[in-house]
C-alpha positions in Angstrom: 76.4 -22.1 -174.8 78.7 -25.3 -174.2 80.6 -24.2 -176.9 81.6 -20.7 -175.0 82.1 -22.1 -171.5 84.0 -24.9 -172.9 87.1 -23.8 -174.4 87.6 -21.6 -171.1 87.6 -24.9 -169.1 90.4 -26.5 -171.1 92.5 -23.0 -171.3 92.3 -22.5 -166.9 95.3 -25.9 -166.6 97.2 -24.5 -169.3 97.4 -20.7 -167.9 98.1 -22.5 -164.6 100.8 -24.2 -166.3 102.5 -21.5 -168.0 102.6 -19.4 -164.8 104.9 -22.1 -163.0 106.9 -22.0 -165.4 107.7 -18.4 -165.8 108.0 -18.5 -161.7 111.3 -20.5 -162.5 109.4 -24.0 -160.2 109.8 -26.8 -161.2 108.6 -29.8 -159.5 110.7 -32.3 -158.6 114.0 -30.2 -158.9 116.2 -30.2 -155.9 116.2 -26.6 -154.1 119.8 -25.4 -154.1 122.5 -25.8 -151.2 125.2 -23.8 -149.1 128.2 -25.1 -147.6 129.2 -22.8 -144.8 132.6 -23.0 -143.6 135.5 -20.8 -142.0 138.2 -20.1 -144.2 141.4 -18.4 -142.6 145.0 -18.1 -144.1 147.7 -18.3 -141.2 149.1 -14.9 -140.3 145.8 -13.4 -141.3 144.4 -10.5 -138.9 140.6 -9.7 -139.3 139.5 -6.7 -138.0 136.1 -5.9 -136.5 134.1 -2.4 -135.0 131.7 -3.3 -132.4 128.6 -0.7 -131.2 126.9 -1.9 -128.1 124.1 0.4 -126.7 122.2 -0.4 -123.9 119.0 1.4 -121.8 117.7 0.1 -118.5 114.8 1.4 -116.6 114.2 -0.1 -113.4 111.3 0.6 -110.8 111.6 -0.4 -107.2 109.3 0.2 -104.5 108.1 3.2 -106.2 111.7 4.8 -107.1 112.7 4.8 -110.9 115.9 4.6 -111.9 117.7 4.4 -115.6 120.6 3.7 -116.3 122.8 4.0 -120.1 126.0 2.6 -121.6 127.3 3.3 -125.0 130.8 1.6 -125.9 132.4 1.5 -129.4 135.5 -0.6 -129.9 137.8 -2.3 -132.4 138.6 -5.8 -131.8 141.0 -8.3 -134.1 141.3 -11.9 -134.9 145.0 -13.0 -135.0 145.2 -16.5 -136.8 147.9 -18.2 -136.0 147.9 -21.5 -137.9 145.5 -23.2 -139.9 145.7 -27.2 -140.3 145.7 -29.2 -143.1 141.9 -30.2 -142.2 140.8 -26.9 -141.7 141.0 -26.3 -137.9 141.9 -22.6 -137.7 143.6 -21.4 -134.3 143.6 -17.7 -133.8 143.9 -15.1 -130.9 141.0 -12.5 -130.1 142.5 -9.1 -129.1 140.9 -6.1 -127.7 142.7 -2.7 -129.8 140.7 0.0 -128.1 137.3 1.5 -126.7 135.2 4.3 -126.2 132.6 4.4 -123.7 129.9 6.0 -121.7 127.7 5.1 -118.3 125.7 7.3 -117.1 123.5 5.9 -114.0 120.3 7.5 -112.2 121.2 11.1 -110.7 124.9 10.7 -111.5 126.8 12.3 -113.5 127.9 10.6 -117.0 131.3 9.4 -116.7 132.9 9.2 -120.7 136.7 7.7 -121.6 138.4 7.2 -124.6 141.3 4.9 -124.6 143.1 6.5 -127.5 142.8 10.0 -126.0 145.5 8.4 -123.3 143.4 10.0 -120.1 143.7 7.5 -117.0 140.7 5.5 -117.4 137.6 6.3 -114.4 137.3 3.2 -111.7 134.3 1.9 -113.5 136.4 1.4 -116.8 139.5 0.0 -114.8 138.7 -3.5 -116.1 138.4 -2.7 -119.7 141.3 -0.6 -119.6 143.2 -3.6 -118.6 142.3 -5.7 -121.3 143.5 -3.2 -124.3 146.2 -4.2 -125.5 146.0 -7.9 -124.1 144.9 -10.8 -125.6 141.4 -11.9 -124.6 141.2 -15.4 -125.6 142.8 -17.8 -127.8 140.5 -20.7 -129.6 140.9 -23.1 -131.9 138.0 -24.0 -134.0 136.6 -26.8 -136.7 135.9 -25.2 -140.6 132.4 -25.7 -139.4 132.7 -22.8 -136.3 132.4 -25.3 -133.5 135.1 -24.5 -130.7 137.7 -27.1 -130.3 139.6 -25.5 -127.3 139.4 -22.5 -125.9 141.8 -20.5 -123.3 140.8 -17.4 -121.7 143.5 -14.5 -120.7 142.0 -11.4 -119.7 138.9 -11.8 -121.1 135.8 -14.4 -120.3 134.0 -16.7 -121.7 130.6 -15.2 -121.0 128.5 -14.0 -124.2 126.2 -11.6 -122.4 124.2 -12.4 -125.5 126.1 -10.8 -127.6 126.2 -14.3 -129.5 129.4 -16.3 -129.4 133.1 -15.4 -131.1 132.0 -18.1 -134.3 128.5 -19.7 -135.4 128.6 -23.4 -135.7 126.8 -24.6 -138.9 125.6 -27.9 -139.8 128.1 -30.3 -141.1 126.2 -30.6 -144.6 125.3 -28.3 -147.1 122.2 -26.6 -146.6 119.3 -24.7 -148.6 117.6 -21.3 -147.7 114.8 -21.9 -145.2 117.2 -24.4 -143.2 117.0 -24.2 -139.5 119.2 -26.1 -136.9 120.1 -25.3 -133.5 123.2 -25.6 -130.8 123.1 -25.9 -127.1 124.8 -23.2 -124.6 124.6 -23.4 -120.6 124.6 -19.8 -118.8 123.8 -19.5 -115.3 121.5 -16.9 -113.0 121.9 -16.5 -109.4 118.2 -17.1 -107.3 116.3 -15.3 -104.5 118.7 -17.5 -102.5 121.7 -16.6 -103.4 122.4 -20.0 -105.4 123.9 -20.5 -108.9 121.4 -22.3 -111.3 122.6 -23.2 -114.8 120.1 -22.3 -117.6 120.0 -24.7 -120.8 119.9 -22.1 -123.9 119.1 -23.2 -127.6 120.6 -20.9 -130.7 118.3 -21.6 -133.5 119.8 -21.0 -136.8 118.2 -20.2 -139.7 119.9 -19.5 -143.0 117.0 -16.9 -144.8 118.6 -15.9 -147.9 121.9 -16.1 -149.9 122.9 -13.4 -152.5 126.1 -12.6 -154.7 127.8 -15.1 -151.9 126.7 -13.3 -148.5 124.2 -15.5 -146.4 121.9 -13.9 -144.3 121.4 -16.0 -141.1 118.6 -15.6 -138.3 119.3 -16.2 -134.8 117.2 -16.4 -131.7 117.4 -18.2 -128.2 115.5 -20.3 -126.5 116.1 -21.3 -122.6 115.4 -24.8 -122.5 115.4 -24.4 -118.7 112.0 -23.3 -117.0 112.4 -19.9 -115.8 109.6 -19.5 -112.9 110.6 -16.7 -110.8 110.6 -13.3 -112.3 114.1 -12.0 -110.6 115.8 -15.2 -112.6 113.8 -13.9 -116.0 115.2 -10.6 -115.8 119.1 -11.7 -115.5 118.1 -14.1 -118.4 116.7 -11.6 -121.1 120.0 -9.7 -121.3 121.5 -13.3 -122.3 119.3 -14.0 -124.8 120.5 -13.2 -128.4 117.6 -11.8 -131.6 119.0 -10.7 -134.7 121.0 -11.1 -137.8 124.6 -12.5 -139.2 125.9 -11.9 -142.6 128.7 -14.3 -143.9 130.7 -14.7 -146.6 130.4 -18.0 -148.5 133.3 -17.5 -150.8 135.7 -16.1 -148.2 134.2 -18.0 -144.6 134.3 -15.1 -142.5 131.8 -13.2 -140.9 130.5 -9.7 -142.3 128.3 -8.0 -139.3 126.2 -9.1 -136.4 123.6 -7.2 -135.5 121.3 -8.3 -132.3 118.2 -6.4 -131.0 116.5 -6.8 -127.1 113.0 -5.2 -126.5 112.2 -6.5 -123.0 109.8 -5.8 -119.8 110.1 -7.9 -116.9 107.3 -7.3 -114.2 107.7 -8.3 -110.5 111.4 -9.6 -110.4 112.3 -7.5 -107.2 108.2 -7.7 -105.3 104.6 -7.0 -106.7 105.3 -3.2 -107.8 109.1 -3.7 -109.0 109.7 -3.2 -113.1 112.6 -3.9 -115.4 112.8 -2.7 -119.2 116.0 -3.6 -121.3 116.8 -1.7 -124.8 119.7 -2.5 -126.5 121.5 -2.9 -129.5 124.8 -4.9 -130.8 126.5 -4.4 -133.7 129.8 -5.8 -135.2 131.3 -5.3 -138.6 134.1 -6.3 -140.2 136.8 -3.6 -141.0 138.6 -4.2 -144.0 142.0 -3.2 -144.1 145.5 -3.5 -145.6 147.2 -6.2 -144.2 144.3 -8.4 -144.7 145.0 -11.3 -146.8 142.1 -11.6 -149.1 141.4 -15.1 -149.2 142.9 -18.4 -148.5 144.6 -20.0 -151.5 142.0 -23.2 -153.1 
């Protein structure tokens, strides 16, 4: 009997064994590492196609109201010079847009600015802007913004997470998380500005044949009590995905996802739901320089 039960014993650690090490574990052995950085050529113009579509339902007092906006565009990054250290400057252009509102009852109103129609009043702004530079930055290899000068555009995200992501200053494994501080601001019952302390938490998920895939969420550091200050903060807050390129530092595509219900923000019976969805990818075209010389 011993002499069955035995031999079984001794085989269970060596099976164990054996299964680590087909796994490709080791103990002990140092999980590998990513250094993220931005890496621009001067003269370089990088090209992006941004989809934002958006759904609100409100109900006040009874009366239900929802409202839609689709907009397509093609934005570009102009770099102008790039430092010895790294620090890339570069101007943010807006090339051209095509959107859609459509509000309640109304009618939807549609314009194309490459179809060369006079834009309706409620595109007025963005029609301004084509053409125009929107803002000119200067940034570190690691994303963080050095300086930044707004022309025609502003400096609001409107959760559509910022311009560039600022990674850590070390290299970092998959599973690493790390976070950077934003202010935005809501306006209260009384009519006051209150500035809102937001967290982006970073996390890099996976990395494969050089594109990391990064996870990003926010968290409003500031207490948000009343609901009317909850439902201008949801359409701030950013959920979703960034795909970057190791071996060239740019970003791929953005995509960023809001699912929210608010409940009470305008009295007892009074209900906001926000759908939406952001996407930007990166458009690759002739003129592109490919990479940046080592």
């Amino acid at each position: 009997m011993y002499r069955i039960l035995m031999p079984a014993v001794v085989l269970m650690p060596a099976v164990v064994l054996m299964t680590v090490m087909s796994s490709g574990t080791s103990w002990g052995e140092e999980p590998e590492t990513y250094l993220l950085r931005y890496r621009l050529a001067s003269g370089e113009r990088i090209d992006y196609e941004v989809t934002h579509v958006a759904k609100t339902k409100t109900r006040i007092r009874g009366a239900e109201e929802v409202s839609r906006v689709h907009t397509k565009s093609r934005r570009h990054w102009e770099v102008t010079s790039v430092d010895d250290d790294g620090t890339i400057t570069f101007d943010h252009t807006l090339d051209a847009v095509a959107m859609t509102q459509q509000s309640g009852e109304a009618e939807e109103v549609r314009w194309d600015s490459e179809q060369g129609d006079a834009p309706p009043a409620p595109f007025k702004p963005v029609a301004e802007q084509i053409g125009a530079k929107l803002a000119t930055l200067t940034i570190a290899p690691t994303g963080k913004t050095i300086d930044r000068e707004n022309h025609s555009g502003t400096d609001k995200s409107l959760g559509m997470g910022s311009l560039t992501v600022e990674f850590p200053e070390n290299p970092i494994p998959v599973g690493h998380s790390w976070s950077v501080s934003e202010e935005t601001k809501v306006r209260t019952d009384e009519g006051e500005v209150k500035k809102v302390k937001v967290r982006q938490l970073y996390t890099l998920e996976q990395v494969k044949t050089g594109v990391a895939t990064l996870r990003i969420r926010s968290e409003p550091l500031t207490p948000i009590r009343e609901e009317s200050e909850r439902a201008q903060i949801v359409q701030q807050l950013s959920n979703g995905t960034i795909r970057f390129d190791i071996d060239n530092g740019r970003m791929l595509g953005k995509q960023l996802d809001w699912d929210e219900t608010v409940v009470g923000f305008q009295g007892a019976n009074s209900l906001m739901e926000y759908n939406a969805r952001f996407g930007e990818e990166l458009v690759e075209t002739p003129s592109r320089v490919a990479r940046r010389p080592e």
